[in-house]
N, C-alpha and C positions, 0 to 999 in steps of 0.2 A: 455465220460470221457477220453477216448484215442485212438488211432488208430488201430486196430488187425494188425499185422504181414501176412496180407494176399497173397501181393507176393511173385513172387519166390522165392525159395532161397537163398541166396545172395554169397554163399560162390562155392567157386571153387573144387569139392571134388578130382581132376583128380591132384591139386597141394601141394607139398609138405606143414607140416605145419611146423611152427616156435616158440620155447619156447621162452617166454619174462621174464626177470625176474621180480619179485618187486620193485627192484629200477627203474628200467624200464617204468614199470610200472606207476609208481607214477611220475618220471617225465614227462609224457606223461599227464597225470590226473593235475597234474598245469598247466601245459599249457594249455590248455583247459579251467581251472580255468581263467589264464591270458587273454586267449582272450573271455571268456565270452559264450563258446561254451559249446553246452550241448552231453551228451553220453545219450543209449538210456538202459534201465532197462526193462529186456524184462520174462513175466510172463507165465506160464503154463497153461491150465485151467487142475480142478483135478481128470475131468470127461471128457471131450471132446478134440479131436487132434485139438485144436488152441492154439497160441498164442495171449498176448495181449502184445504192447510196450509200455512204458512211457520213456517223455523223461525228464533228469534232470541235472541241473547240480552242478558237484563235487566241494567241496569245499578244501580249500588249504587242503594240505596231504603229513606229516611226515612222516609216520608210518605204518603199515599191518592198522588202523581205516580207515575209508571213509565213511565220510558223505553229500548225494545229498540231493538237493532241486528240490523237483518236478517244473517244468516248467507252469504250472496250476494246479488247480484248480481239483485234484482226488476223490471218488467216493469209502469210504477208505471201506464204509461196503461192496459193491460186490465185492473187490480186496480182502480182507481179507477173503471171505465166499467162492468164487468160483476159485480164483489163489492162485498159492504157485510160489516163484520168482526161475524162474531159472538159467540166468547170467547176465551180463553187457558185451555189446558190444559197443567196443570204437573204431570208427572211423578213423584210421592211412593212409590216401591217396587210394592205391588202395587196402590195403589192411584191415582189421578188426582183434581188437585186444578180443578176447573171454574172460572171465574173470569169471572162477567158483569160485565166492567168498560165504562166508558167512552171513547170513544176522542174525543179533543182535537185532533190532529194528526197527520200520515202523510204520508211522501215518499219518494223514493226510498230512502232512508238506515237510515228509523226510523219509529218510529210510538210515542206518547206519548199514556198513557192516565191516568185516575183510577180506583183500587180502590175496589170496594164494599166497607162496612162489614163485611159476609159474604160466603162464597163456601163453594160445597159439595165435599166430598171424594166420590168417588164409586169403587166397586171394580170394577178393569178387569178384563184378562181373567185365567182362570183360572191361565196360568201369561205371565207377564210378556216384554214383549220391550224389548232394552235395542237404544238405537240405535247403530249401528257406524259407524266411519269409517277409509278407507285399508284395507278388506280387499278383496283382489279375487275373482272370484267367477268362475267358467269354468260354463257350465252343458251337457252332453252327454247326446245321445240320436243313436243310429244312426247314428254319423260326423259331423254336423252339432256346432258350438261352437260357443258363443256367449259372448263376455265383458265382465264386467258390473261390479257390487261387490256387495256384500252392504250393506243398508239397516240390519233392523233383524233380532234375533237373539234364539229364545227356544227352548227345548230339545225342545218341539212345535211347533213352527213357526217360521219366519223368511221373510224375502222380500231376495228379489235385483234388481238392475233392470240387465240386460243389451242390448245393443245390437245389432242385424244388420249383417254383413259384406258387402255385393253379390258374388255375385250372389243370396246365400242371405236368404230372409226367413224371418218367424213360421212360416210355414205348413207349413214342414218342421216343424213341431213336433208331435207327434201326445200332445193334452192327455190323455189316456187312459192312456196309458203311461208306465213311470218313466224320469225322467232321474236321469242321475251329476251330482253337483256338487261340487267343489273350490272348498277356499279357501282362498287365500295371504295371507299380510304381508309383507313385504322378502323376497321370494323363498322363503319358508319356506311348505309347505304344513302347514296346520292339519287339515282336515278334507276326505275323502271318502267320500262315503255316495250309496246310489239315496234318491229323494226320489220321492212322489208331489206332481202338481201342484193343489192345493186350487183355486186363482183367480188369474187374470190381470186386468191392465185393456185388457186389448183393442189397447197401443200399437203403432203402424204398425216406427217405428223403433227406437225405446228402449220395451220393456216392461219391467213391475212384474209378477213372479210371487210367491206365497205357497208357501211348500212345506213338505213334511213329509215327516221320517224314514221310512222304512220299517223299518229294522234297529232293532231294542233291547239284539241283542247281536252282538259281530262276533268274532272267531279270528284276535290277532295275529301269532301265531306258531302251529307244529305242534301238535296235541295233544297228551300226554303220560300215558303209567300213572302215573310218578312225579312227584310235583309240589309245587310247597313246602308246608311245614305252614304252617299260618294260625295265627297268636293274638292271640288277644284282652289288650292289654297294660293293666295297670290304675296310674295315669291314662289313658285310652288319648290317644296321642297328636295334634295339630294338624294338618293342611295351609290352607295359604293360597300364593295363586298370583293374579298380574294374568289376569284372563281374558283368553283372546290375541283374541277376536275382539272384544268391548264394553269392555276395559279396566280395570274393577271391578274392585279388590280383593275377592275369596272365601276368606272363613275356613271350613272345614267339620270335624268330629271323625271322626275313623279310629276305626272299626269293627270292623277286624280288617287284619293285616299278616303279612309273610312276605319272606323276603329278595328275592324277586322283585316283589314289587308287593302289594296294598291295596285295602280297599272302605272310600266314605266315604259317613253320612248326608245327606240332604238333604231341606227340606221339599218336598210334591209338587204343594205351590203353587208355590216360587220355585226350581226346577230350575233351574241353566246348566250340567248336564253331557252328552255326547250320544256314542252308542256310534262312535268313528273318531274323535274329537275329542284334536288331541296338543297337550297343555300345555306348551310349551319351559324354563316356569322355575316351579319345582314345590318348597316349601319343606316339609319333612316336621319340625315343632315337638314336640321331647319335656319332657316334665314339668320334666326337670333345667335347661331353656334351650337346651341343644343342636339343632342344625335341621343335618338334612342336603338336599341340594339336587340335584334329578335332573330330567328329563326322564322324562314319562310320558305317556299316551295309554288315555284311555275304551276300555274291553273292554265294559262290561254297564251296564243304566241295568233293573232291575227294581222294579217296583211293590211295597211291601209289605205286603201284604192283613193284617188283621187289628190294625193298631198304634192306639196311642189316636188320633194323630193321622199322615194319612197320609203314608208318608215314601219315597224312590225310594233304595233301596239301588245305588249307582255302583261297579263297582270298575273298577283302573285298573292298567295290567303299570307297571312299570318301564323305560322303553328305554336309558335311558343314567342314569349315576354319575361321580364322580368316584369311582377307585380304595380309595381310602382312605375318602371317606363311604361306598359299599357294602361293604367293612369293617368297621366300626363297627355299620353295623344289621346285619350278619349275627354279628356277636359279641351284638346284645340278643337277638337271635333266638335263638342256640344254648343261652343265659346262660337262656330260658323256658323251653326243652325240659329243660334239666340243670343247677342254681346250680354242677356243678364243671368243664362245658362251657367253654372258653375259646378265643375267634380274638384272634390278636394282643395280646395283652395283655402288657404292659408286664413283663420277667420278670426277676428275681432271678439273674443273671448265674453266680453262684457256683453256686445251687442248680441252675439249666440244665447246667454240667458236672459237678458232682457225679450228677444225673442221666444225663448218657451215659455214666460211668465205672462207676458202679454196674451200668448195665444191660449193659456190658460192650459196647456199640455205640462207645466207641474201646477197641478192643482193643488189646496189647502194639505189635505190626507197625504199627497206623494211628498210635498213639500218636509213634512214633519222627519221623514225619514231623513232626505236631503240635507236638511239643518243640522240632524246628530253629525251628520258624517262629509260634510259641504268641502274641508280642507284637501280630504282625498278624494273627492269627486272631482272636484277643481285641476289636480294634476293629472288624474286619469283621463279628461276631455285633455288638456292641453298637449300629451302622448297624442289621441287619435285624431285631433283635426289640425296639429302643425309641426305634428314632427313625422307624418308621412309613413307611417306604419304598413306593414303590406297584409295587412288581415283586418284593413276599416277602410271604407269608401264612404263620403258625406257628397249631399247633392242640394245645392244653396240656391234659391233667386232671387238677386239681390238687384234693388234701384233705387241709384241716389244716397248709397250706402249703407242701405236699411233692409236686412234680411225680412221676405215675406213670406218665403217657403222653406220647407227643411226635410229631407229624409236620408236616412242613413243605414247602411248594411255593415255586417259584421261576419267573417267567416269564422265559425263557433264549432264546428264540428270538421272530422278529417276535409271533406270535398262538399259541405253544406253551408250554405252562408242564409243571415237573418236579415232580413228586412224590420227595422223598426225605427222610432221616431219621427214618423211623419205626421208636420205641426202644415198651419199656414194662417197667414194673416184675415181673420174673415171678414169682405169688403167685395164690395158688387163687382167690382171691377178688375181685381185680384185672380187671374188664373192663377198662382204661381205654386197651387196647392196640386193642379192635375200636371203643371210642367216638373216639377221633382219625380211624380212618380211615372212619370213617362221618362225621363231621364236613365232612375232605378231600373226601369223596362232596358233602355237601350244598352245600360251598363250591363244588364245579362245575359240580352241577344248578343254583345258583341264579346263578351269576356269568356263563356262559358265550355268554349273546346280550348281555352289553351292551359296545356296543366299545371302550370304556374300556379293558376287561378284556383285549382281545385274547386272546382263550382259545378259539381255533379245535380244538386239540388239547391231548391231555393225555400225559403220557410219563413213564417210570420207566425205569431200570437196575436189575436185580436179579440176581444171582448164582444159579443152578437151587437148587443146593443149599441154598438158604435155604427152608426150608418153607414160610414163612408167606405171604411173596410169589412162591412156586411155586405155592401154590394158588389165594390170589388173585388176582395178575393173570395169571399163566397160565394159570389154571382158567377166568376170565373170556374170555381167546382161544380154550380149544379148546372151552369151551361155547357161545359164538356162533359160531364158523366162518365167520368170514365178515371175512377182512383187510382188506376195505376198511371197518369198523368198528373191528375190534381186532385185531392183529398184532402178529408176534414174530420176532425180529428176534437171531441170538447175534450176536458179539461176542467174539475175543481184544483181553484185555489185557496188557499187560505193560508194562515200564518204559525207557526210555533215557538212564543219567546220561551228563551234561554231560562231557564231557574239558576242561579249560584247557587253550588254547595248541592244540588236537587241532581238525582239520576236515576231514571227509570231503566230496570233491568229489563233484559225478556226472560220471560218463564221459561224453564229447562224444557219444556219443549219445543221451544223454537230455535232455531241458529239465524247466524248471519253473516257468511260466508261470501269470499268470492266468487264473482259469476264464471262457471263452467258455458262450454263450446255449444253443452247438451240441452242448457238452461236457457238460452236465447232461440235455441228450437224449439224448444216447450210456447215459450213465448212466440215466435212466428206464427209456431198452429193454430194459440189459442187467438192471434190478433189478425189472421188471415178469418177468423171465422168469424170476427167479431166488427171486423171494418173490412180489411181487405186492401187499405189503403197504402200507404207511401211513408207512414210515420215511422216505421222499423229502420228502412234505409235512408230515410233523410237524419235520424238522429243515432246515426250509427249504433245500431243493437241489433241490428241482425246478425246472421252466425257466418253471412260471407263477409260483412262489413263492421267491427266493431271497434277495432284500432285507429286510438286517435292520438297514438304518439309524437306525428308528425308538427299537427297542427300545437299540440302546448312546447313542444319543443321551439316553435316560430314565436309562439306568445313570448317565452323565457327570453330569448333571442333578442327582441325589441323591448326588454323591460316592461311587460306586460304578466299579470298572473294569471293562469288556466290550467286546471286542475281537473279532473274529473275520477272517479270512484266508482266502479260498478258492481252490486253487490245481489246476492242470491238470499232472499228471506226465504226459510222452508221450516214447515211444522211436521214433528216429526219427520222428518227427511222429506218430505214433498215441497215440491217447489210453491210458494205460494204468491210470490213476487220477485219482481225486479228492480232493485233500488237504484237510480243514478243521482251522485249529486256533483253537481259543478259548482266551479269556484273558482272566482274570477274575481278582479279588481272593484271595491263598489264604483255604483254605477255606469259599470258601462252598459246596462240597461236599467233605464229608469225603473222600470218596474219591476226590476233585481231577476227577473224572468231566466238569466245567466249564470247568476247566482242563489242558486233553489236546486231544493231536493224534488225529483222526479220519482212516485213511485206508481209503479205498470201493475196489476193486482191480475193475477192467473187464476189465482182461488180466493175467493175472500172469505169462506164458509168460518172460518175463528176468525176473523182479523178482528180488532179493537181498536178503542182510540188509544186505551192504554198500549196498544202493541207500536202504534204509529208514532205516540210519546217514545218510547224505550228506540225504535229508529234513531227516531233525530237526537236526540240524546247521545246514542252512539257516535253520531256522525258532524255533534253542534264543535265540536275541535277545530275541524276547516274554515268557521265562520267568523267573521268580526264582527256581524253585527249581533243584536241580542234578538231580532226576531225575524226566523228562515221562512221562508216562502217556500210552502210546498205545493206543487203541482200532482194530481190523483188523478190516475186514467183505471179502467173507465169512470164517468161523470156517477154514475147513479152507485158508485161504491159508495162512495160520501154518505149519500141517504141512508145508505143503507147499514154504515154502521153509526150511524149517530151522528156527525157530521155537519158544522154549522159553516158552510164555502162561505166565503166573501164576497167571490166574485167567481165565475167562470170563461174560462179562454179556450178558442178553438184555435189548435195549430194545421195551419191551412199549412201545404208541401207541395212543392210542384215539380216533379221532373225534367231540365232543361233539355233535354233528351228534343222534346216535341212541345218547342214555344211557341209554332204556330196556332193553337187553339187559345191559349192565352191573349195571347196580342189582336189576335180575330175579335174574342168577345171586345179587348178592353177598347180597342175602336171603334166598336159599336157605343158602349159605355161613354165614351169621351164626347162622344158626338149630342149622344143625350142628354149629358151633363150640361155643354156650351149652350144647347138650348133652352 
């Protein structure tokens, strides 16, 4: 019928108490009213030292009357035969409002009392428990479950009341040893942590256990050498969040922040935060009004020794972002480290190409293309650097108004994003060529677990001959040695215009078919043997990863175009290649690199140029312009069938998985360079 008053006692006997008056009183008892909150009606028995509580709630109240509604469903003949009521305690933050009123009447329904003139406030326990409703509550120890709810919730203890399953009872419980406990709300699990068990009440079928954390700090993810910087931002910024398990609205002040996650104060009286503890709807309030909104989860709850008064420093990672608000704080972020540091920001369209012109990054050759097609370039940049797109990140360093450095990423593939267009001003004096790409650095250290992001890998195309990202990210691959982290991957390029009216067939012996499940294993074994690298799962074609729905459906989304086509060349029924071609908006890689036919060669034993004609031909319908850029793997096919490349590119791949070998060399690197 109701729950006995079995634990402690709540009240603090060592602390002053506090008269409240009736009007007092009663405004205290509407409000409660107003938000639908119940007080708890707590009974004697008139033979034995227990208590029983019921909980209910008061209805609006003028006057010394009060009249509650039991909360369920009571049990009116044992409460009438074996309890006599002794007060109403009403819940007032840390502290409990005692209340020796008078009772008039009681029935099943309700019970209707007169307030005394006074009534005392009295201070409960040291750190507060608010009561829960609708959380469910699993309780585990050595195979054995038991499932329950969670009652009441305080950040040092809470208490659950779970039931037995036949043929299993209490007794498999061994009260000495810690149990696991999970807690869900509409399917959503909030919190798992070991608990030690403080007190049971003894129940045959349904017990009431108290419990206590064990952990004050847990490890959500890997550890890390490199790890975000922290700052202290000044106003520092707000979080406020419904608590997911009591429902409170909590305001607290951020301490310290980082693109990845945040510590916030609290006092060490009224903690609600606890280490495994995940907040689903997390508002991050800065000075200007702006609030960004993420999903986060308790890491650490430490004590802090020494402050005037004492307070439990909480910090919390970050799990999820929308695209675009983790954006934004990692622009406030980068904007502390350096006022000429810039992510995304809003850019001066003219001065962005006066900037690639200058730096001589469109050169004469790139330019020609440029020029055919400049009207739809022009709109395609004005989409990804100011209207905020969640699948392009730009990284700017600008002084006195005058861009000097520039690079920019593209998520191109399901969970793959590109690094490319890194320009910068060259002039003695001018880091602002190594600050973007430490920026790009920190934008993947701190972006790359929340799935928002889908940022499984990271990838570039660079030309050998380019120094700067020959030593970079090449120097990056042959200093960790180790492809299934960082690999490299050459690459002929070269071109095939369009003929009007001109269309190469393939010879009845070939087809060109869609790529089967069977076909991109074919290709695993023969590129496992061949490199062994990272290139299969960074550009989705391998046979766990090939599904890139997601990502063009975002392009579509954002008025963006992303295409992709994956296609099975085979002679006579043998597989002999793997066709991909993408197709994207021009330029949104300058060197159309996004928009290019990719062919992976399994067998080349007949290939031809005429065969590689009769492809593109197939495939020149997607194209607007009149000459595609084809990308050939392996390198020494080209040679080998006749083959005049242009140029060739190595696609360098890195798995965010393990970015400390990355960041290790490029420290070393950076330091080489300033000297």
């Amino acid at each position: 019928m109701a729950r006995p008053d079995f634990f402690d006692d709540p009240f603090d006997a060592s602390l002053p108490e506090k008269q409240i008056s009736r009007r007092q009183l009663i405004n205290k008892l509407n409000s409660l009213n107003f938000q639908d909150r119940a007080l708890s009606v707590v009974f004697q028995h008139r033979e034995y030292p227990r208590t029983l509580t019921l909980q209910a709630y008061p209805l609006p109240c003028q006057g010394a009357r009060l009249v509650c509604r039991w909360d369920k469903e009571i049990d009116f003949d044992v409460l009438a035969e074996s309890y006599r009521f002794q007060c109403l305690h009403v819940s007032k933050g840390q502290q409990l409002i005692k209340v020796q009123a008078q009772v008039n009447a009681i029935n099943e329904r309700q019970i209707i009392l007169t307030l005394p003139e006074t009534c005392i406030e009295i201070s409960t326990r040291k750190i507060h428990r608010h009561q829960c409703r609708q959380v469910a509550a699993y309780l585990f120890q050595n195979g054995a479950t038991y499932y329950g709810s969670l009652l009441d919730y305080g950040a040092a203890q809470f208490r659950v009341s779970v039931t037995t399953t036949p043929p299993q009872t209490f007794g498999w419980i061994e009260v000495d040893l810690p149990v696991t406990i999970v807690f869900t709300k509409n399917n959503r699990t909030l919190y798992s942590g070991e608990c030690r068990i403080v007190r049971h009440d003894g129940g045959v079928d349904t017990r009431h256990f108290t419990l206590e954390p064990m952990q004050r700090q847990m490890r959500r993810f890997q550890c890390r050498e490199f790890r975000s910087t922290r700052h202290q931002l000044t106003p520092p910024p707000d979080v406020s969040f419904e608590h997911p398990l009591f429902g409170k609205t909590i305001d607290l002040k951020v301490h310290d922040i980082s693109g990845s996650g945040f510590s916030v104060e609290e006092d060490a009286s009224s903690t609600v935060l606890l280490p495994g503890l995940i907040i689903p709807d997390m508002n991050l309030i800065f000075s200007d009004g702006s609030t960004l909104h993420c999903i986060a989860q308790v890491v650490y709850c430490l004590a802090q020794n020494g402050a005037r008064h004492p307070v439990v420093l909480s910090g919390l990672t970050i799990l999820d972002m929308a695209v675009e608000d983790h954006i934004r704080l990692l622009g406030l972020m980068h904007q502390a480290t350096d006022a000429h540091a810039y992510v995304c920001k809003k850019v001066d369209m003219e001065a962005l190409w006066d900037f690639f012109f200058e730096t001589g990054f469109i050169y004469p050759e790139k330019y020609e293309f440029i020029q055919a097609n400049k009207e739809k370039i022009k709109a395609t940049y004005e989409k990804l650097y100011n209207q905020n797109p969640s699948v392009a990140s730009h990284f700017i360093y600008q002084k006195d108004g005058r861009i000097l450095a520039h690079t920019a990423t593209v998520r191109f593939y399901e969970s793959s994003w590109m690094q490319h267009h890194h320009a910068a001003i060259r002039s003695a004096g001018n880091r602002g060529g190594l600050i973007v790409l430490n920026q790009s650095g920190r934008f993947i250290n701190e972006s790359h677990r929340l799935y928002s992001m889908h940022m499984d890998y990271v990838f570039c195309y660079f030309r050998p001959d380019n120094k700067f990202p020959y030593h970079v990210f090449g120097g990056a691959a042959r200093n960790i040695r180790d492809p299934k982290i960082c690999s490299l991957d050459p690459f002929a390029y070269f071109h095939y215009r369009k003929q009007p009216g001109a269309h190469t067939a393939l010879p009845s012996r070939w087809q060109l078919t869609p790529v089967k499940e069977e076909d991109l294993k074919d290709l695993q074994t023969f590129y496992e043997n061949h490199s062994g690298g990272l290139m299969l799962q960074t550009l989705h074609l391998s046979p766990e990863r090939f599904d890139c729905s997601g990502v063009v459906e975002t392009y579509h989304r954002i008025g963006l175009k992303r295409e992709r086509h994956l296609l099975a060349l085979r002679c006579r029924d043998k597989l002999s290649a793997i066709i991909m071609a993408n197709v994207t908006d021009l330029g949104l890689n300058m060197s159309e690199l996004t928009n290019s036919i990719s062919i992976l060669v399994i067998n080349g034993r007949y290939l031809t140029q005429d065969i590689i004609q009769a492809i593109v031909d197939e495939l020149s319908h997607h194209y607007e312009s009149s000459e595609i850029p084809i990308l050939l793997y392996p390198l020494q096919t080209a040679e080998q069938i006749g083959i005049d490349m242009e140029k060739n590119y190595t696609l360098w791949a890195y798995d965010t998985r393990n970015l400390d070998p990355y960041f290790r060399f490029l420290k070393r690197l950076l330091k080489y360079i300033q000297h």
